[in-house]
C-alpha positions as CSV (number, residue, x, y, z in Angstrom):
1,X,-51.1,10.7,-18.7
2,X,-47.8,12.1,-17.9
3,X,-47.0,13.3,-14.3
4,X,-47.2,16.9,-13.5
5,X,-44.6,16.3,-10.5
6,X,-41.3,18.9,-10.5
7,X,-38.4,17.2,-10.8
8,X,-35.2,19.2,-9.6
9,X,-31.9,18.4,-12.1
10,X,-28.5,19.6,-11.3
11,X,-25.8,19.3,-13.7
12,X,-22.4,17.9,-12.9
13,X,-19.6,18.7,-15.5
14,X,-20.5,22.5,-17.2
15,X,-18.7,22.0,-20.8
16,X,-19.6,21.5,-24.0
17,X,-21.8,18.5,-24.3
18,X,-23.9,20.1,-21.0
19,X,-24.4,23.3,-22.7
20,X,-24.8,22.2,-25.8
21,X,-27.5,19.2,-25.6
22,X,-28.1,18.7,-21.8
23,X,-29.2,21.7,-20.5
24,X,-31.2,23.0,-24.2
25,X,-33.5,19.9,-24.2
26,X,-33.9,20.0,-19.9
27,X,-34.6,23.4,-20.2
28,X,-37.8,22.7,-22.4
29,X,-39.7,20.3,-20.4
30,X,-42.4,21.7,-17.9
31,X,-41.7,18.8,-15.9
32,X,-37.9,20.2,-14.6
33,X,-36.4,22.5,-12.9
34,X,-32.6,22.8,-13.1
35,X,-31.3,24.1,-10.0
36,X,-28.0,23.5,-9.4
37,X,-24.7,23.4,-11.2
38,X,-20.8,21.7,-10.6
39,X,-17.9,22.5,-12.4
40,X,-14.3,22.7,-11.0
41,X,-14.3,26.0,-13.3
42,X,-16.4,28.3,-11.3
43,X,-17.5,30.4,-13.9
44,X,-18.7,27.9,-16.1
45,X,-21.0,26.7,-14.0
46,X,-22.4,29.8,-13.2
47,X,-22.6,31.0,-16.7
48,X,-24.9,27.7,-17.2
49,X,-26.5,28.7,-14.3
50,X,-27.5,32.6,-15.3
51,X,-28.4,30.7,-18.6
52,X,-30.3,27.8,-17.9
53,X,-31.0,27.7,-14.4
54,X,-34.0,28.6,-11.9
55,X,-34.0,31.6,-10.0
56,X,-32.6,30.0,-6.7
57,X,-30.2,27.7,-8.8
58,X,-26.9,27.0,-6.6
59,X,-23.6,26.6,-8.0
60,X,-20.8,24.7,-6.8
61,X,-17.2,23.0,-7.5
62,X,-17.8,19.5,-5.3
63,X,-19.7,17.3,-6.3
64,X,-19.9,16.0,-3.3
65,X,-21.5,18.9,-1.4
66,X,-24.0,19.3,-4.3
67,X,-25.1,16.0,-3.4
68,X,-26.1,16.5,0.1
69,X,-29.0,18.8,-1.5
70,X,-31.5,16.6,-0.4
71,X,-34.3,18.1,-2.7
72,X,-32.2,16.9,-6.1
73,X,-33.9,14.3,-7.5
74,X,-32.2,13.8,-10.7
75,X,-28.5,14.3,-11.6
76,X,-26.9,14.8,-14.8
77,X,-22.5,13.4,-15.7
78,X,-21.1,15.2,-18.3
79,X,-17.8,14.9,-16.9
80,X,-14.6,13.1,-18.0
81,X,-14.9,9.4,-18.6
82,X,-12.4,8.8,-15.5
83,X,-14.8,10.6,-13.5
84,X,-18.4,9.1,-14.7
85,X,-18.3,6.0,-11.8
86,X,-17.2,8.2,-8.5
87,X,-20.1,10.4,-9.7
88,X,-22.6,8.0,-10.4
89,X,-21.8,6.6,-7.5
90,X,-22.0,8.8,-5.1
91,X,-25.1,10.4,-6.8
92,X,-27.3,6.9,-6.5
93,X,-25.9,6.6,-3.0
94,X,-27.3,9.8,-2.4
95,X,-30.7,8.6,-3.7
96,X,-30.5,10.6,-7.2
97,X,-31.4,9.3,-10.3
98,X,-28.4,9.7,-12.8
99,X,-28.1,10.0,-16.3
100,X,-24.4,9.6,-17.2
101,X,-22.7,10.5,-20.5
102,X,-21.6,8.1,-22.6
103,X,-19.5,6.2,-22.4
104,X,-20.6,4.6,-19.2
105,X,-17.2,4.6,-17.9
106,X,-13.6,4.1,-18.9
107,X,-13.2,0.6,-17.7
108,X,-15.6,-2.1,-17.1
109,X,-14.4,-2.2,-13.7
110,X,-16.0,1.3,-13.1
111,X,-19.4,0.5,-14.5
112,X,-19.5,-2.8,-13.0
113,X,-19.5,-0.8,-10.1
114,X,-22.3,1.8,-11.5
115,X,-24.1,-0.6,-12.4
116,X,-24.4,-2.6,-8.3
117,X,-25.4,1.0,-7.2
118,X,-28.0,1.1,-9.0
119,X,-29.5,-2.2,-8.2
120,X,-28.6,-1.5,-4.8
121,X,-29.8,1.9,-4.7
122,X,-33.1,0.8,-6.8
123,X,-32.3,4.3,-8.1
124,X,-32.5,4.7,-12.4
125,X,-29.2,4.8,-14.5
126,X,-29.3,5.4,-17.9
127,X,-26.3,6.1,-20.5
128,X,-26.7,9.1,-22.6
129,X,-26.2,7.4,-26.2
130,X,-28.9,10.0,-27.8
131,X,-28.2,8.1,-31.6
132,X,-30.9,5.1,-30.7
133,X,-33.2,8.4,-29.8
134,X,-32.9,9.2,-33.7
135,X,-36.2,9.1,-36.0
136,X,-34.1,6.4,-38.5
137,X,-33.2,4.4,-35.7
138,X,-36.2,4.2,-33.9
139,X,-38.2,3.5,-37.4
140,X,-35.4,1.1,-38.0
141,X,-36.1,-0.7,-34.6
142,X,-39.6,-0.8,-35.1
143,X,-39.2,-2.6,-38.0
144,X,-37.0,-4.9,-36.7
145,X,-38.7,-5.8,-33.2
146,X,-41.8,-7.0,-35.9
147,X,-39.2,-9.3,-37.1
148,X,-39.1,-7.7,-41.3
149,X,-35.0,-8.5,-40.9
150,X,-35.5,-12.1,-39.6
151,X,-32.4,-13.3,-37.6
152,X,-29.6,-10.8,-38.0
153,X,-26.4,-12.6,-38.1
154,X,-23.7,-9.7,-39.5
155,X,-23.3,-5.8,-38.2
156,X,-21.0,-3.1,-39.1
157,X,-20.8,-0.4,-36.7
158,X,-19.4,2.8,-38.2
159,X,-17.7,5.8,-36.6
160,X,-15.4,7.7,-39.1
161,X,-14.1,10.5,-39.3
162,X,-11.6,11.8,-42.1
163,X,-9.8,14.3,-40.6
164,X,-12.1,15.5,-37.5
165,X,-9.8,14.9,-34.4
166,X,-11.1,16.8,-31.5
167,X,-8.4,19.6,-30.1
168,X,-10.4,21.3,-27.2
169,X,-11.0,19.7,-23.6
170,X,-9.0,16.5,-22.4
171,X,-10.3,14.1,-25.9
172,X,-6.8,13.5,-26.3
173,X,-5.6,12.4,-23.0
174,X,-5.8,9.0,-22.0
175,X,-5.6,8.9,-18.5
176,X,-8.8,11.0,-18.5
177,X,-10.7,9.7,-21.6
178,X,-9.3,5.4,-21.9
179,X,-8.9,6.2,-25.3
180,X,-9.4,8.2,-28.3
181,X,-12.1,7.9,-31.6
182,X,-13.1,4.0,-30.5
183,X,-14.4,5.1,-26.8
184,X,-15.4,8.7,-27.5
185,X,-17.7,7.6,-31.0
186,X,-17.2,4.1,-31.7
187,X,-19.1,3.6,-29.0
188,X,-22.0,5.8,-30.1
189,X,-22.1,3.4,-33.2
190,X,-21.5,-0.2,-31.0
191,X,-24.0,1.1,-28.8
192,X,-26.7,1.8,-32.0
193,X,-25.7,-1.9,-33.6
194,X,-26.1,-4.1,-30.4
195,X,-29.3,-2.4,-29.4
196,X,-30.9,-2.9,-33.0
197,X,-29.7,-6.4,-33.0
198,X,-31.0,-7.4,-29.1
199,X,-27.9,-8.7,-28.3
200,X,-25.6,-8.7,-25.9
201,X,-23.4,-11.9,-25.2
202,X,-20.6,-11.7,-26.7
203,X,-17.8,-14.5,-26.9
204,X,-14.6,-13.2,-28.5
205,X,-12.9,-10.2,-29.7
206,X,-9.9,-9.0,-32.3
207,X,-8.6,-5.8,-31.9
208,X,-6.6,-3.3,-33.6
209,X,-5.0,0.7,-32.7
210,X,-3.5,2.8,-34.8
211,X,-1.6,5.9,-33.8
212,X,-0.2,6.7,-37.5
213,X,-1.3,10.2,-38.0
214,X,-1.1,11.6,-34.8
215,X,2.5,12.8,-34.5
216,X,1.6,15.5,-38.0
217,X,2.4,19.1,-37.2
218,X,-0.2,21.3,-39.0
219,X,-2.0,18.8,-40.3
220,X,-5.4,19.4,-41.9
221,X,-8.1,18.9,-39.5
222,X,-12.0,20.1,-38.8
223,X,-11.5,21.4,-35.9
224,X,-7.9,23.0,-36.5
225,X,-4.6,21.6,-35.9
226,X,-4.0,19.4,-32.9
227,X,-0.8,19.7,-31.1
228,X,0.8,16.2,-31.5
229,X,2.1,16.3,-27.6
230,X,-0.6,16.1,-26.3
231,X,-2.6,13.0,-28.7
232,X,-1.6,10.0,-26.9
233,X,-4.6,8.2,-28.0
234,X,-5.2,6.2,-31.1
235,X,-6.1,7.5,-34.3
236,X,-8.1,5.0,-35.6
237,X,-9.4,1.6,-34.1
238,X,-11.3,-1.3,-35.5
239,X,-12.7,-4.7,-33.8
240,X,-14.0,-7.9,-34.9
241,X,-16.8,-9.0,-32.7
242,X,-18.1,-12.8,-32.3
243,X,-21.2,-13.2,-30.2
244,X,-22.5,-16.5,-28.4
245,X,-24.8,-17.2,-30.9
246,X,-22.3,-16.7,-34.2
247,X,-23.8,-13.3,-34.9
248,X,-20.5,-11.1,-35.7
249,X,-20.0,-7.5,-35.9
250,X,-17.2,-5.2,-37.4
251,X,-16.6,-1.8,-35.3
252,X,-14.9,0.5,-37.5
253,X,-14.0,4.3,-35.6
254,X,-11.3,7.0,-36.3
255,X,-10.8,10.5,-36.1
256,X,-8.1,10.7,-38.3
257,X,-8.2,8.4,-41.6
258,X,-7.8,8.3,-45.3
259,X,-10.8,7.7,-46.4
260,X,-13.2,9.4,-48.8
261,X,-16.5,7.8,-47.0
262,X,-17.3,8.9,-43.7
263,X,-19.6,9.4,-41.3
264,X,-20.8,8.6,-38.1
265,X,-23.1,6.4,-35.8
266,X,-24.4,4.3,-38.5
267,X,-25.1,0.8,-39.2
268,X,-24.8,-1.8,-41.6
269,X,-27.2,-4.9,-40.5
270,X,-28.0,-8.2,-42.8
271,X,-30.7,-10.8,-41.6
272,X,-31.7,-13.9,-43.2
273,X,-35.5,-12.1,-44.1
274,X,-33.7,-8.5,-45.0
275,X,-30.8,-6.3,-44.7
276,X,-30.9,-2.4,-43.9
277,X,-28.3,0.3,-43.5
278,X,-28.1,4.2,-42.7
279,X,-25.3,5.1,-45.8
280,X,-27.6,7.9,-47.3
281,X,-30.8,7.5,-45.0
282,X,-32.2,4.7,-44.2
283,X,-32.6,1.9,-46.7
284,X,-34.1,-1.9,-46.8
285,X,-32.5,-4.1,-48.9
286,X,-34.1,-7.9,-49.3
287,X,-35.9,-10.1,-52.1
288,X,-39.1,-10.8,-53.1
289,X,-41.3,-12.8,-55.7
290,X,-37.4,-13.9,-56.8
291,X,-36.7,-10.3,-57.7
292,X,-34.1,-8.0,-55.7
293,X,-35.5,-4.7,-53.9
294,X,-34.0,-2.2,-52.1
295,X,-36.2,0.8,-50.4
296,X,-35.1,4.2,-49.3
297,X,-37.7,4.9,-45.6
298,X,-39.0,8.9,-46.0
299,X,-38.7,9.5,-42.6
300,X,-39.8,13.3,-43.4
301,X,-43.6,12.5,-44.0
302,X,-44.3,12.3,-40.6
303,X,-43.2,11.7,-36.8
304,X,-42.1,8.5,-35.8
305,X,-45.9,6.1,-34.9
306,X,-45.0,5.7,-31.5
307,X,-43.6,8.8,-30.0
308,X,-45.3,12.0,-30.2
309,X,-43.6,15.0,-31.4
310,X,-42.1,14.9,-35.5
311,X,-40.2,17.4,-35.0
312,X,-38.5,16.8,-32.0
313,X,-34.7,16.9,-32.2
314,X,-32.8,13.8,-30.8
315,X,-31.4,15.6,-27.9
316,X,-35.0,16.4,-26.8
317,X,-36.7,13.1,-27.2
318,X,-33.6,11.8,-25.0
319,X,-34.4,14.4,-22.6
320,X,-38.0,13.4,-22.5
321,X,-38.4,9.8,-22.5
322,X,-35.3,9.8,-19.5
323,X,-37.5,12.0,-17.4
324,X,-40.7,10.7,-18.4
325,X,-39.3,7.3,-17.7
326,X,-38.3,8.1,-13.9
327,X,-42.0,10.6,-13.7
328,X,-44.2,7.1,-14.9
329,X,-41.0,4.5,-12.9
330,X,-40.7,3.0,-16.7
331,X,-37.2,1.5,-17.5
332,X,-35.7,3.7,-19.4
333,X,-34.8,2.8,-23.1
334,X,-31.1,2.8,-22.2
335,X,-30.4,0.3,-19.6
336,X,-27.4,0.7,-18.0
337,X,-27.3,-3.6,-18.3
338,X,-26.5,-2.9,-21.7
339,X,-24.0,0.1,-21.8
340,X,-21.8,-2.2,-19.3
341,X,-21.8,-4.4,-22.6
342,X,-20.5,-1.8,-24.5
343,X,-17.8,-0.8,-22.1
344,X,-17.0,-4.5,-21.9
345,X,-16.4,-5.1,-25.8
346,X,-14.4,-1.4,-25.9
347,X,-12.1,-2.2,-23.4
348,X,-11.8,-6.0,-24.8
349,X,-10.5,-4.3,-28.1
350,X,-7.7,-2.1,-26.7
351,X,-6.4,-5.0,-24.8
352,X,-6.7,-7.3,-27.5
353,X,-4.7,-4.1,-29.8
354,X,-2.5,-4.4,-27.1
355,X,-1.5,-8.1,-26.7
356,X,-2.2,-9.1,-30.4
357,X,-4.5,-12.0,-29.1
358,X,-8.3,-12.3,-29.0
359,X,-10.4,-11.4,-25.9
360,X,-12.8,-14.4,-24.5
361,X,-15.6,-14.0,-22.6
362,X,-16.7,-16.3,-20.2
């Protein structure tokens, strides 16, 4: 039976990705009350706070001084990547339970240190990678955890764009982000292929960076014209990824790219029972009775078995399952263990695109 305890949210970081998927799917749950709001822009966070916040919401600038609110319970990062650790951080130390945008942090150094506050804290952290909360990924998983894929052995993890280079905010700017398509949704997609796979050792990495289209004036893009000043990140980025037990996966992101197939946070996975990918929905490929089959899953005919709610949208069921997870103490399905693997394997491929040489674990 879910708990019908209040839990009070504030929201640190007032942009886009908090108006547009964490404060819609908070706002919907009975269980929340959002009630305060941080934002070095002023009026951004009250405009999220006239919009999406209770009737006594408070709104500050510092972090810090929304933290000493002693009756917050549950803080949400949708900063900057350079600023996800200091927040998470402080929030645990606090005694706040966090749930921190993707990527976990801009270096591994950072959510190394994320991660220790929460196991010193005893406080829940969870990344906000909302693409395992997806109806073909869960489906997918499902599928997988009951062992119809046998021991998968390759991955491709797939975040392309064609010409989709993000102009608003600080995307471009490395000293705020770490980098450009390969941290912001290559990770999404790394994130999606290690989860579905259950692992998370790897040994090596080869890396590679582009910045080849970046310096275009007027160049055609999704989101209009960037100014090529300012994009001192990489265009495109691709890693080759050997894990302890042979298992190897291909990480493939760019915002900028000729090529005619795109798309993003998807999968490619082959097992020794089955293979499945997410191309154009989700299909299993395999053999049986010596004959070839391939099977397209209607994920429309109903809700995923195990979670309530068909039509929920990812966002929500994100949303749900965090704050169910900290209302029942469950783990929640994004350990932070994990998204420090992520982080590790990102930053392993821009300093391998770097040097030239491979990355070893130890």
């Amino acid at each position: 039976m879910t708990s019908t305890k209040q839990l009070k949210v504030a929201i640190i970081g007032c942009g886009g990705i908090a108006v547009g998927k964490h404060l819609p799917s908070l706002s919907k749950l009975p269980q929340v009350e959002i009630t305060a709001f941080c934002d070095i822009d002023e009026q951004r966070a009250r405009d999220a706070a006239d919009k999406f916040g209770s009737k006594d919401a408070k709104v500050y600038t510092d972090y810090r001084e929304l933290l000493l609110d002693q009756s917050i319970d549950v803080v949400h990062i949708c900063t900057p990547n350079n600023e996800h650790a200091d927040a998470a951080v402080a929030a645990l130390e606090a005694g706040k339970h966090v749930m921190c945008e993707k990527p976990m942090a801009k270096t591994s150094e950072q959510a190394k240190q994320m991660l220790d506050a929460a196991k010193r804290t005893g406080k829940k952290l969870s990344i906000a990678y909302q693409n395992r909360f997806r109806s073909d990924s869960l489906y997918l998983k499902q599928l997988i955890d009951n062992g119809e894929l046998g021991d998968i052995y390759f991955g491709k993890a797939l975040a392309l764009r064609r010409r989709a280079v993000p102009t608003w905010g600080v995307f471009l700017n490395k000293e705020l982000q770490g980098g450009g398509p390969l941290i912001d949704i290559g990770t999404h997609a790394l994130d999606l292929t290690l989860w579905l796979m259950n692992n998370y050792k790897p040994k090596s990495v080869m890396g590679s960076a582009f910045y080849k289209l970046s310096n275009r004036k007027n160049a055609a893009n999704a989101f209009g014209p960037w100014d090529p000043e300012k994009f001192n990140v990489e265009d495109s980025a691709f890693g080759f990824i050997t894990m302890e037990n042979g298992a190897t996966i291909i990480l493939e992101s760019s915002w900028a790219l000729n090529v005619a197939e795109f798309g993003e946070a998807r999968t490619i996975l082959a097992g020794t029972e089955a293979g499945a990918d997410m191309q154009d929905g989700l299909r299993i490929n395999g053999e049986k009775f010596s004959r070839l089959y391939e099977t397209k899953i209607d994920l429309n005919a109903g809700g995923v078995a195990f979670f309530s709610g068909g039509v929920e949208s990812d966002a929500d069921r994100e949303a749900r399952l965090w704050i169910e997870a900290i209302l029942e103490d469950k783990e929640p399905l994004v350990k932070p263990e994990q998204a420090f693997v992520v982080t590790q394997i990102l930053e392993a491929i821009y300093k391998s695109a770097e040097t030239g040489k491979a990355v070893y674990f130890d």
